[in-house]
C-alpha positions as CSV (number, residue, x, y, z in Angstrom):
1,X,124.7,87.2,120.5
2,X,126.8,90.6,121.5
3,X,126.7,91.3,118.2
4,X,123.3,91.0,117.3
5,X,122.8,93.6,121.1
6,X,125.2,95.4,120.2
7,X,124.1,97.0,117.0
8,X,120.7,97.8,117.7
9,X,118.2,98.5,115.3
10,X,117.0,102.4,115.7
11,X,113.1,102.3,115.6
12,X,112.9,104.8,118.6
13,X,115.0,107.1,117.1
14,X,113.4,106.6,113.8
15,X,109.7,107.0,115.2
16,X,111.2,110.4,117.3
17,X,112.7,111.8,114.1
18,X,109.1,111.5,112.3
19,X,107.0,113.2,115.4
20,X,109.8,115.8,115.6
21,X,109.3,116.3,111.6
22,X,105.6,116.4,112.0
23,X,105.6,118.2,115.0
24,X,108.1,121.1,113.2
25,X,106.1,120.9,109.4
26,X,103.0,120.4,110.5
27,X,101.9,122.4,114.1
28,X,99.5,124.5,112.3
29,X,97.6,121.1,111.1
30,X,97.4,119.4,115.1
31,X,97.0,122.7,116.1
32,X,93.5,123.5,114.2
33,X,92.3,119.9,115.0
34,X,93.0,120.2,118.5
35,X,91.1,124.0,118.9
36,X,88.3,122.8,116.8
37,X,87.6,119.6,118.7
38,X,88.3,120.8,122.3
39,X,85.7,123.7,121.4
40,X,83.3,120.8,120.3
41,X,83.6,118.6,122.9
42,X,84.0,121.8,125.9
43,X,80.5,122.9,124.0
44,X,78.9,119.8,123.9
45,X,79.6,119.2,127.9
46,X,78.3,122.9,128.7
47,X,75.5,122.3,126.8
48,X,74.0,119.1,128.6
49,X,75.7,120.9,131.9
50,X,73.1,124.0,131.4
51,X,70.1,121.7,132.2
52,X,69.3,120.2,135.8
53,X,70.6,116.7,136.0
54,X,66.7,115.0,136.0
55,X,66.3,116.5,132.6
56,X,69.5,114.2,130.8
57,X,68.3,111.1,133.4
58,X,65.2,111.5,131.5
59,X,66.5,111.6,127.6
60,X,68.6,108.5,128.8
61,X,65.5,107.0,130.4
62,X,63.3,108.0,127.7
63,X,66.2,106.4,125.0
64,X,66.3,102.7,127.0
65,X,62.5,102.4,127.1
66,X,62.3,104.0,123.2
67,X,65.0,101.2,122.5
68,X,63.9,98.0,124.7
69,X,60.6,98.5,126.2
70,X,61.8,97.4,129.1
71,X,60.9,98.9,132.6
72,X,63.5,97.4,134.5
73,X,66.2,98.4,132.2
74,X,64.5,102.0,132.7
75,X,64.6,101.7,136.8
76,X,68.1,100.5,136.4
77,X,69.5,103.3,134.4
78,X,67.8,105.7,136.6
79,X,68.7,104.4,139.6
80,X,72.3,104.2,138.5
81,X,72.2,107.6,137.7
82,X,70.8,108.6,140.4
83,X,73.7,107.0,142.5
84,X,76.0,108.5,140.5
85,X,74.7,112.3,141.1
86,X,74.8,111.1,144.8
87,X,78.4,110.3,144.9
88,X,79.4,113.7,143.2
89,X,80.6,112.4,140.0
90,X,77.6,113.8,137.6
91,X,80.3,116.4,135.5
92,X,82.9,113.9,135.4
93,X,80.1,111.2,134.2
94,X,79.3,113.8,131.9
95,X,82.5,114.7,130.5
96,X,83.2,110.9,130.3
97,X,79.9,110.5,128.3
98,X,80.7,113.2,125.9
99,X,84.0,111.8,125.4
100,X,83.4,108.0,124.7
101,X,80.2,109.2,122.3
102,X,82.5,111.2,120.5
103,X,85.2,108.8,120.3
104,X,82.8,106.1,119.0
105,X,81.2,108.1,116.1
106,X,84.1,109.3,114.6
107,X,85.3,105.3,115.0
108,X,81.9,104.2,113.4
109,X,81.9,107.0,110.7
110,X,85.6,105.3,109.7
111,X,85.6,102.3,110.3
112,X,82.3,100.9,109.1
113,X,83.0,102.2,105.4
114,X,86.4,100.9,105.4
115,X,85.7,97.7,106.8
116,X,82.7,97.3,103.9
117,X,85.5,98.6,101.2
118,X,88.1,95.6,102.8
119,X,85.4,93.1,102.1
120,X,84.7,94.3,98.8
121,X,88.1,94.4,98.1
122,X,90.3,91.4,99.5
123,X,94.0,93.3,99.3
124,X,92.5,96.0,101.1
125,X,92.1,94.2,104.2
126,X,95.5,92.2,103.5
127,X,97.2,95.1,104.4
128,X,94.4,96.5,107.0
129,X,95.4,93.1,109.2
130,X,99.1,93.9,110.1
131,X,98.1,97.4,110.9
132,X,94.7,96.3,112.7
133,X,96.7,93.5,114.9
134,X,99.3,96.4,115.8
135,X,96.9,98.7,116.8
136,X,95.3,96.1,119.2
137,X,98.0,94.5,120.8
138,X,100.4,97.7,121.2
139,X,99.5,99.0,125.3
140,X,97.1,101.8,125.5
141,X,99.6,103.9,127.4
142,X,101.8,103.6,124.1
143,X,99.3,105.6,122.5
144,X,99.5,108.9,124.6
145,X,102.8,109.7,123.8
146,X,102.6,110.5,120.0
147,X,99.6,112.3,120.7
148,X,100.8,114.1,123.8
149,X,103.3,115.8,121.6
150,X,101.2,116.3,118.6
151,X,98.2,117.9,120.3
152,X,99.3,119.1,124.1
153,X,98.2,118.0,127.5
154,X,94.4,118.3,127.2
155,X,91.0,116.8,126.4
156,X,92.6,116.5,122.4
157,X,95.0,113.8,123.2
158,X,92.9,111.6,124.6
159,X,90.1,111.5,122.2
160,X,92.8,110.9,119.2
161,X,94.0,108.2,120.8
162,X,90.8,106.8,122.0
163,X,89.9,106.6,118.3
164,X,93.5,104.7,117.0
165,X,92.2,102.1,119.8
166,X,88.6,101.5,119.2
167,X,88.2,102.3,115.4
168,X,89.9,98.2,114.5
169,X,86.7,97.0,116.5
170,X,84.2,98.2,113.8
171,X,86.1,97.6,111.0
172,X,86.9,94.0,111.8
173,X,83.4,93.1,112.6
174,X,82.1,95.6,109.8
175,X,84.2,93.1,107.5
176,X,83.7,89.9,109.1
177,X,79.8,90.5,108.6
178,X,79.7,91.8,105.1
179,X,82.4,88.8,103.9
180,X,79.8,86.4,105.6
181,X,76.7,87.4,103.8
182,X,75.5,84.1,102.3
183,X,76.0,84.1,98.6
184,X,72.8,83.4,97.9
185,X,71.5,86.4,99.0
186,X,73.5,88.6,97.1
187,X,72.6,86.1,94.0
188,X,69.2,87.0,94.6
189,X,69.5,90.5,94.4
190,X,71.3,90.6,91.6
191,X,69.0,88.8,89.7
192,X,66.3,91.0,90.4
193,X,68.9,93.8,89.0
194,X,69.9,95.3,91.7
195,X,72.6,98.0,91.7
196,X,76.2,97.6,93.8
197,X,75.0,100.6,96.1
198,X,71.2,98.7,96.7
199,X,73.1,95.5,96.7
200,X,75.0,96.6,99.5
201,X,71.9,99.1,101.2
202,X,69.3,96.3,100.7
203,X,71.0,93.0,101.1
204,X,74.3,93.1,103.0
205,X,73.7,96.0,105.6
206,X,70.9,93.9,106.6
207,X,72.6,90.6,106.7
208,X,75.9,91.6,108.3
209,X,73.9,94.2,110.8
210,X,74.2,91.7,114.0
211,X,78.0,91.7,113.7
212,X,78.3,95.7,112.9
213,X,75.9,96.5,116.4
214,X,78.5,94.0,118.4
215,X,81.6,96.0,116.6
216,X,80.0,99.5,117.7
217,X,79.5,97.8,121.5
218,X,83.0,96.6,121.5
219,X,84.1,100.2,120.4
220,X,81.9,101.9,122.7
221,X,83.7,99.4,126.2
222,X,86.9,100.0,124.2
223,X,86.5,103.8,124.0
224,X,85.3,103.8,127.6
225,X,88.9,102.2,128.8
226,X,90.8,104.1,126.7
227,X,89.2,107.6,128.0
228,X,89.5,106.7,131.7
229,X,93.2,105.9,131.1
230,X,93.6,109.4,129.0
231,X,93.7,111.3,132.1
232,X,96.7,110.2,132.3
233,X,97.3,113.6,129.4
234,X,94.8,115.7,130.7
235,X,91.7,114.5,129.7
236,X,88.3,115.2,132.1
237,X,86.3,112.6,132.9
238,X,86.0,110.0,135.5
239,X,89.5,109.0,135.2
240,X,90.5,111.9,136.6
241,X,89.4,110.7,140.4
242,X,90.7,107.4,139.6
243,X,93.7,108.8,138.8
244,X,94.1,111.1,142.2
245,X,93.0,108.4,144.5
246,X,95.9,106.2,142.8
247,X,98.6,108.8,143.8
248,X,97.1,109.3,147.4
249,X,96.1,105.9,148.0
250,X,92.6,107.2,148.6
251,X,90.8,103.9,148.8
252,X,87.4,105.3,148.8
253,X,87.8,108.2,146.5
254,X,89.3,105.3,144.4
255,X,86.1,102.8,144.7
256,X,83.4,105.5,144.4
257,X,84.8,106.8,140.9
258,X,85.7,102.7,140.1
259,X,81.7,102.6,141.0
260,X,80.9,105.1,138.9
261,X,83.0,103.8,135.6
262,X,81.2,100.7,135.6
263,X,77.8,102.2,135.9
264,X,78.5,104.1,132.9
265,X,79.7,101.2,131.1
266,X,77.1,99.0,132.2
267,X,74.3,101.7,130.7
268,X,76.0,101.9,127.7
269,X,76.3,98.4,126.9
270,X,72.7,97.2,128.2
271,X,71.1,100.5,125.9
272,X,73.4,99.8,122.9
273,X,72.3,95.8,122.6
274,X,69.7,95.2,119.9
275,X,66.3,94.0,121.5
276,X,66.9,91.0,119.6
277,X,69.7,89.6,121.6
278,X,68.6,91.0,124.6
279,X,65.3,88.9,124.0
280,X,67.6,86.1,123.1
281,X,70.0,86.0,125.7
């Protein structure tokens, strides 16, 4: 048993070695991506920052009742914005916002073609799993230290490793629904000579649909929790607050921004549902 402590397997040195090599060969690389998307993201907050706060309550509003039809989703999202503004978190609701949309396109633009190409292709996803299940079990905080050194204290960071976390979501559930299109269907369209690309557009798109929308949800919580604990490197946002009233035991700092956090993901979540399982639940 010494033996076995005693000579120690060096991962952490191993995994050091490569961010040190990456860092040394590669700073231009991290250093492009990290201008380019803080100037995004810092654009994209200004921008909605420039208008009054009614005027984004009311894109958001007009969004739920375009989506749902439903008035008290509309009172609800208003209401909680409203609250929000109240408290004194509206640009760190913002910046959070900003922050968890971006993270979830860039997961969705990734992961929903590679999670169709792993159920095309079986061996793709044989070696997607390992990788998947590492990426969702390791703890988030594991994730801010590669990309703290990589990209710097700052807004960067947090988004990169927002995406690592969130992007299995959407490929998992992007290849759980395209593997569980009946056969049948995909028959059918073939006999009516259908082409791979309209196979996939007209038939399993359609079919695996419910289980992509609850893969983009999950990603969307996912990238929420992951951005709130990013402050942690720098990142604006609401976990910012959260963050401050944790190191001065500020107890309602602490439950105001808590408040706010689940309002945001509440909104998100209840907005992102198709009407059908809304009608359905």
């Amino acid at each position: 048993m010494n033996w076995i402590t005693e000579h120690k397997l060096p991962l952490g040195s191993w995994m050091e070695a490569f961010v040190d090599w990456l860092t040394m060969n590669a700073s231009g690389f991290f250093d492009a991506i990290s201008i380019s998307l803080e100037w995004l993201i810092l654009s994209v907050v200004d921008f909605i920052q420039w208008f009054p706060p009614f005027v984004p309550m009311a894109v958001v509003a007009g969004i739920a009742w375009a989506l749902h039809r439903s008035v008290p989703l509309v009172i609800f999202v208003v209401a909680s914005l409203l609250l929000i503004l109240n408290l004194g978190y509206w640009q760190e609701m913002i910046e959070t916002l900003v922050l968890v949309l971006t993270a979830t396109s860039l997961s969705i633009i990734f992961g929903i073609p590679i999670g169709i190409l792993a159920a095309h292709k079986p061996w793709i996803y044989t070696i997607l799993r390992p990788i998947l299940d590492l990426m969702q079990t390791i703890p988030t905080f594991v994730y801010l230290i590669p990309t703290l050194v990589l990209f710097g204290l700052g807004v960067v960071p947090g988004l990169i490793s927002t995406i690592i976390f969130a992007i299995a979501a959407p490929i998992r559930l992007t290849y759980l629904g395209i593997s569980r299109v009946p056969e049948e269907l995909i028959e059918a369209g073939r006999a009516f000579g259908a082409t791979p690309f309209k196979l996939l557009y007209k038939v399993e798109l359609p079919a695996a649909m419910p289980n992509i929308m609850a893969g983009v949800t999950q990603c969307i919580m996912l990238s929420l929790s992951m951005v709130v604990i990013s402050a942690l490197v720098g990142a604006d946002g609401l976990g910012k607050p959260v963050i401050r009233a944790l190191n001065t035991v500020n107890i309602s700092q602490g439950f105001e921004a808590g408040l706010a956090i689940v309002l945001v993901a509440i909104i998100l979540d209840r907005i992102c549902k198709t009407p059908g399982s809304r009608e359905e639940g």
